[in-house]
C-alpha positions in Angstrom: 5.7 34.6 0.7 4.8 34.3 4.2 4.3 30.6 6.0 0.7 30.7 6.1 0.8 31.0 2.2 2.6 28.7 1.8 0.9 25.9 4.3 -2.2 27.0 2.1 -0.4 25.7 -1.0 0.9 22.7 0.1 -2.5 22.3 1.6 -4.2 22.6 -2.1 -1.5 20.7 -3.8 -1.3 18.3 -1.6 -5.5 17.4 -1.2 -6.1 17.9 -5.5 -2.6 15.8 -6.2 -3.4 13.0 -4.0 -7.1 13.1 -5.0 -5.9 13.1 -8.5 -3.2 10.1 -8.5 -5.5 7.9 -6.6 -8.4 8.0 -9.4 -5.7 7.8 -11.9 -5.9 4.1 -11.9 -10.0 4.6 -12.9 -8.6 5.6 -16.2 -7.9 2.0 -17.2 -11.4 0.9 -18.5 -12.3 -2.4 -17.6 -11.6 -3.7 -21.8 -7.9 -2.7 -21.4 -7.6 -4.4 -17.8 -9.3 -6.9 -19.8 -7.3 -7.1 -22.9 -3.7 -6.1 -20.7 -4.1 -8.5 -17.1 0.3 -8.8 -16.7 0.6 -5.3 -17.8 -2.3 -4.3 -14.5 -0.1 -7.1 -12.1 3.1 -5.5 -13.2 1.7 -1.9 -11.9 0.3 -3.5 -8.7 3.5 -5.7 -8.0 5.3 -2.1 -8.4 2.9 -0.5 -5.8 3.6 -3.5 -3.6 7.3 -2.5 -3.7 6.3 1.2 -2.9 4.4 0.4 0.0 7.4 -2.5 1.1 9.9 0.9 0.9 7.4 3.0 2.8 6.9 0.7 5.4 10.4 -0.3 6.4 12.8 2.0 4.9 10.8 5.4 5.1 8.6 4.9 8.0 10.2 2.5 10.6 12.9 4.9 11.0 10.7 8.1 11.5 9.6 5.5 14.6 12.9 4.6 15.8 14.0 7.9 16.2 11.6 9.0 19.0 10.8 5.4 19.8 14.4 3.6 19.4 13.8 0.7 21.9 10.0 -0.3 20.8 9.9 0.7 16.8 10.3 -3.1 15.7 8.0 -3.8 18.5 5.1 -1.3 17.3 5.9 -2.2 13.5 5.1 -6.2 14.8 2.2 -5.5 16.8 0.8 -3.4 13.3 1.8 -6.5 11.5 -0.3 -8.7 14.2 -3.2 -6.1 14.9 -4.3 -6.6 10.7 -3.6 -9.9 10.7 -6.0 -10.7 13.5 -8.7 -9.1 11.9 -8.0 -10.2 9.0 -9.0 -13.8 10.4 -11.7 -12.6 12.6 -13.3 -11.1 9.3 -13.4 -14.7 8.0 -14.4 -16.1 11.4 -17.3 -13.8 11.8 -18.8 -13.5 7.8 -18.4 -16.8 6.8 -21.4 -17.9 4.6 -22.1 -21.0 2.8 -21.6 -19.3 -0.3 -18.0 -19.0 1.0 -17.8 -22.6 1.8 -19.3 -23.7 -2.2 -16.4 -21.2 -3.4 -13.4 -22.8 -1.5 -15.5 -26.2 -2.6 -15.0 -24.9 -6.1 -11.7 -24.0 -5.3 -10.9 -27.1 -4.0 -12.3 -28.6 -7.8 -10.4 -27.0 -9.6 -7.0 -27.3 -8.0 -7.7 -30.8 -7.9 -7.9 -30.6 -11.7 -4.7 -28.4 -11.7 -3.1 -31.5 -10.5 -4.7 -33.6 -12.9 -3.3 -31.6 -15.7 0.1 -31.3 -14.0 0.7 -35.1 -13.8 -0.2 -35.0 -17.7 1.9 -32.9 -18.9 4.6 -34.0 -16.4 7.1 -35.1 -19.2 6.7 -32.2 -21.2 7.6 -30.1 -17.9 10.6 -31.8 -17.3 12.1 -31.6 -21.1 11.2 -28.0 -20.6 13.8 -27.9 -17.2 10.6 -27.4 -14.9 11.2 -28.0 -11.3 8.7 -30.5 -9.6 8.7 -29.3 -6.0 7.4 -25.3 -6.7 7.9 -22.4 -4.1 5.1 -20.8 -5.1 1.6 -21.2 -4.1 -1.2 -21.6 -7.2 -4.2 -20.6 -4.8 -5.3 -16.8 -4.7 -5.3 -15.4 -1.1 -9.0 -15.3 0.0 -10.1 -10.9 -0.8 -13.6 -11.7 0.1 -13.5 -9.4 2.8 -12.0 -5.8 2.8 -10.1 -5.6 6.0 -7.0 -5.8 3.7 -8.2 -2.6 1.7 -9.7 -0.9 5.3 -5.9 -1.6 6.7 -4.1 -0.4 4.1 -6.4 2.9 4.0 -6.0 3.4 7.3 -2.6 3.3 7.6 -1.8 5.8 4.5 -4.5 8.1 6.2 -2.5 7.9 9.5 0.4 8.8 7.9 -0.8 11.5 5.8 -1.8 13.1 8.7 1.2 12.5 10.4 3.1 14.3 7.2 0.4 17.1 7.5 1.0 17.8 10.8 4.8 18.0 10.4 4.2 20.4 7.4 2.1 22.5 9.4 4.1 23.4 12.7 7.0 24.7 10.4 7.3 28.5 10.7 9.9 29.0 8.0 8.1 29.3 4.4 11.2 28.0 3.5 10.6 24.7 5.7 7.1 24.2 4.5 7.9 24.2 0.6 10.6 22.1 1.3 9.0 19.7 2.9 6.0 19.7 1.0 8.0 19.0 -2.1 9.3 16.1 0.4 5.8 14.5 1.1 4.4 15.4 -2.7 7.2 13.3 -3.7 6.1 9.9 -2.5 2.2 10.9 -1.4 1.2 10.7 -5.0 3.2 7.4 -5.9 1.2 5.8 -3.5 -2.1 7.3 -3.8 -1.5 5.8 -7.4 -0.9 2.7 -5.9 -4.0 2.8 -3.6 -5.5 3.7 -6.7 -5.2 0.5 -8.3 -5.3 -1.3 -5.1 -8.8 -0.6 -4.8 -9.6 -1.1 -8.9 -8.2 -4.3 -8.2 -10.7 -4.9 -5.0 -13.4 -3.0 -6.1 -13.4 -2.7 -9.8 -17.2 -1.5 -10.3 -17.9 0.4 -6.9 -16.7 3.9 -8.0 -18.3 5.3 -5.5 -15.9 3.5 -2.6 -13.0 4.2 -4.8 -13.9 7.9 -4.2 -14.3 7.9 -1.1 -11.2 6.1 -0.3 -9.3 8.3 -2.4 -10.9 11.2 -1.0 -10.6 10.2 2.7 -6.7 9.4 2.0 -6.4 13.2 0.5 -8.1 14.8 3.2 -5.4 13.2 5.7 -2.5 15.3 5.0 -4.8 18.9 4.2 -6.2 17.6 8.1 -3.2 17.6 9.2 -1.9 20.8 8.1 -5.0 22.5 9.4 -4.3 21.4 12.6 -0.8 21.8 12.9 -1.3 25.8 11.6 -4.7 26.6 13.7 -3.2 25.4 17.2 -0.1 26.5 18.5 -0.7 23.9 21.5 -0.3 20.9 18.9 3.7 21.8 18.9 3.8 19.6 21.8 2.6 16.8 19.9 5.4 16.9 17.7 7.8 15.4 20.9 4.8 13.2 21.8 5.3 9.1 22.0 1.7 9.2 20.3 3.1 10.2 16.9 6.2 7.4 16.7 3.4 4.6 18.4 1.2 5.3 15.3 3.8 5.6 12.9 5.0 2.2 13.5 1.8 0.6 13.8 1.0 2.0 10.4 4.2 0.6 9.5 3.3 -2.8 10.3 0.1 -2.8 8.6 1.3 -1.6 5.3 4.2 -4.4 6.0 1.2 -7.2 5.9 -1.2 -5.7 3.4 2.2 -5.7 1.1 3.7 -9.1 2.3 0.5 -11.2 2.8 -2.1 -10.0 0.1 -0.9 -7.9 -2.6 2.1 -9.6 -3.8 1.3 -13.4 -3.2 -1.8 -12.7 -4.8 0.0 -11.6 -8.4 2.0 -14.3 -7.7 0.1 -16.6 -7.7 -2.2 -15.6 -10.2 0.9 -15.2 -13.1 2.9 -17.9 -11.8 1.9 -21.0 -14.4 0.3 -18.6 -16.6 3.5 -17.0 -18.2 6.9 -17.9 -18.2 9.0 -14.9 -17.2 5.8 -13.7 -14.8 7.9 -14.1 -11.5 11.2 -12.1 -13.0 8.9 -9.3 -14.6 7.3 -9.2 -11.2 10.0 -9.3 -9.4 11.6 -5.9 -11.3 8.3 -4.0 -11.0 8.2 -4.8 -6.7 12.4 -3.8 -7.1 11.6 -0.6 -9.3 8.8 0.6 -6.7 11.4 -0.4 -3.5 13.9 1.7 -5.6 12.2 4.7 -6.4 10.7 5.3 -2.9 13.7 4.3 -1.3 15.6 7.1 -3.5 12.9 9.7 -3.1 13.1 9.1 0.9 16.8 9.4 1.2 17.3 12.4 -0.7 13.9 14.9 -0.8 12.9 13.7 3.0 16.7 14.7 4.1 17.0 17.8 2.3 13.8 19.0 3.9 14.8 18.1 7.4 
């Protein structure tokens, strides 16, 4: 099989697998999200622990290889870059409706309270704690910029990946390290997946398009890398380590500051043994990435 084959496979695998794990999560109709919320937390709690592994254990070295004095620097200014416009979303499209909804909010966790100091003995017979480390209040997702960060970040790295596939002239090298990139590519295009169910639960058509746009990045990237023998010089380039860790940082927020406070949140006075479930569904996620990195991404190099 000659390279050019083979970057034709991994192209095709690559695009339909990606496409494929990222609408996976549309096979969950709305009655069983319905009838099985913890079950739908648990699987986004475990895509919060993929994207904590690709972030920090898979992609911040990549960046401190080529970059070693500035990768924590660009993984920060990632972090900071999403964050700000993250607030400047709420700055700019705050409505009135948004103000009646925190308003509400504001109601309700008042009653919380109420219902808390009732049932204050029974908490304590039970061993409760008083002073809790957990917040009960939802992060705000009325805007997107969380889901337009995260999206950008995979499809900067999936181009990234693509490009590396690409300027390998061994069919050996490509298969190799397409089996690398297949490895974890469709884990988290399953967790974008239900990332974007959990955003945008009845706007199939964005879910598509998200999915599709994050597919396209690495089949991009291995068109360029084949079709210009110039783009080699990219590969020694500071651009590819400065976008690698800013992508880095903004999958660090999008895990840290809205996916898993969110479930926590959400499950913490609901059910028991929520946080301890939760917490071995983020480990299994960190886990698995962290062991598909180590050994598929260092056999291929």
């Amino acid at each position: 099989m000659e390279a050019v084959t083979a970057r034709a496979i991994s192209m095709l695998a690559l695009g339909i697998g990606s496409f494929l794990s990222g609408m996976l999560p549309t096979c969950f109709s709305e009655r069983t999200r319905q009838s099985h919320p913890f079950l739908i937390s648990c699987l986004l709690c475990f895509g919060g622990g993929v994207l904590l592994s690709t972030s920090l254990v898979h992609m911040l070295p990549e960046t401190r290889e080529k970059l070693p004095e500035y990768s924590e620097v660009m993984l920060c200014l990632g972090f900071f870059t999403v964050y700000l416009v993250d607030e400047l979303s709420h700055l700019v499209y705050k409505s009135n409706s948004h103000r009646q909804e925190r308003r509400d909010v504001g109601e309700r966790s008042s009653l919380l309270i109420r219902e808390r100091d009732d049932g204050e003995l029974r908490e304590r017979h039970d061993g409760g704690s008083e002073l809790c480390h957990v917040t009960h209040t939802e992060p705000c997702n009325k805007n997107s910029s969380s889901v337009v960060g995260l999206l950008s970040a995979l499809f900067i790295h999936s181009v990234l990946e693509g490009l590396a596939i690409g300027l390998q002239e061994n069919t050996t090298q490509v298969l190799l390290l397409f089996a690398a990139v297949a490895s974890h590519k469709f884990v988290v295009g399953f967790c974008l997946g239900a990332e974007l169910c959990e955003n945008f639960p009845s706007r199939i058509c964005t879910h598509i398009f998200c999915v599709a746009l994050f597919s396209m990045g690495s089949v991009a990237g291995i068109a360029v890398g084949s079709g210009l023998e110039s783009v080699t010089a990219l590969k020694d380039s500071v651009a590819v380590p400065i976008m690698q860790g800013l992508a880095a940082g903004t999958l660090l927020y999008v895990t840290v500051s809205e996916v898993l406070p969110r479930e926590r949140a959400r499950w913490h006075e609901r059910k028991r043994s929520a946080g301890i479930l939760q917490l071995i569904s983020v480990g299994t996620g960190f886990v698995l990435m962290y062991l598909t990195t180590q050994y598929l991404d260092h056999d291929a190099n």
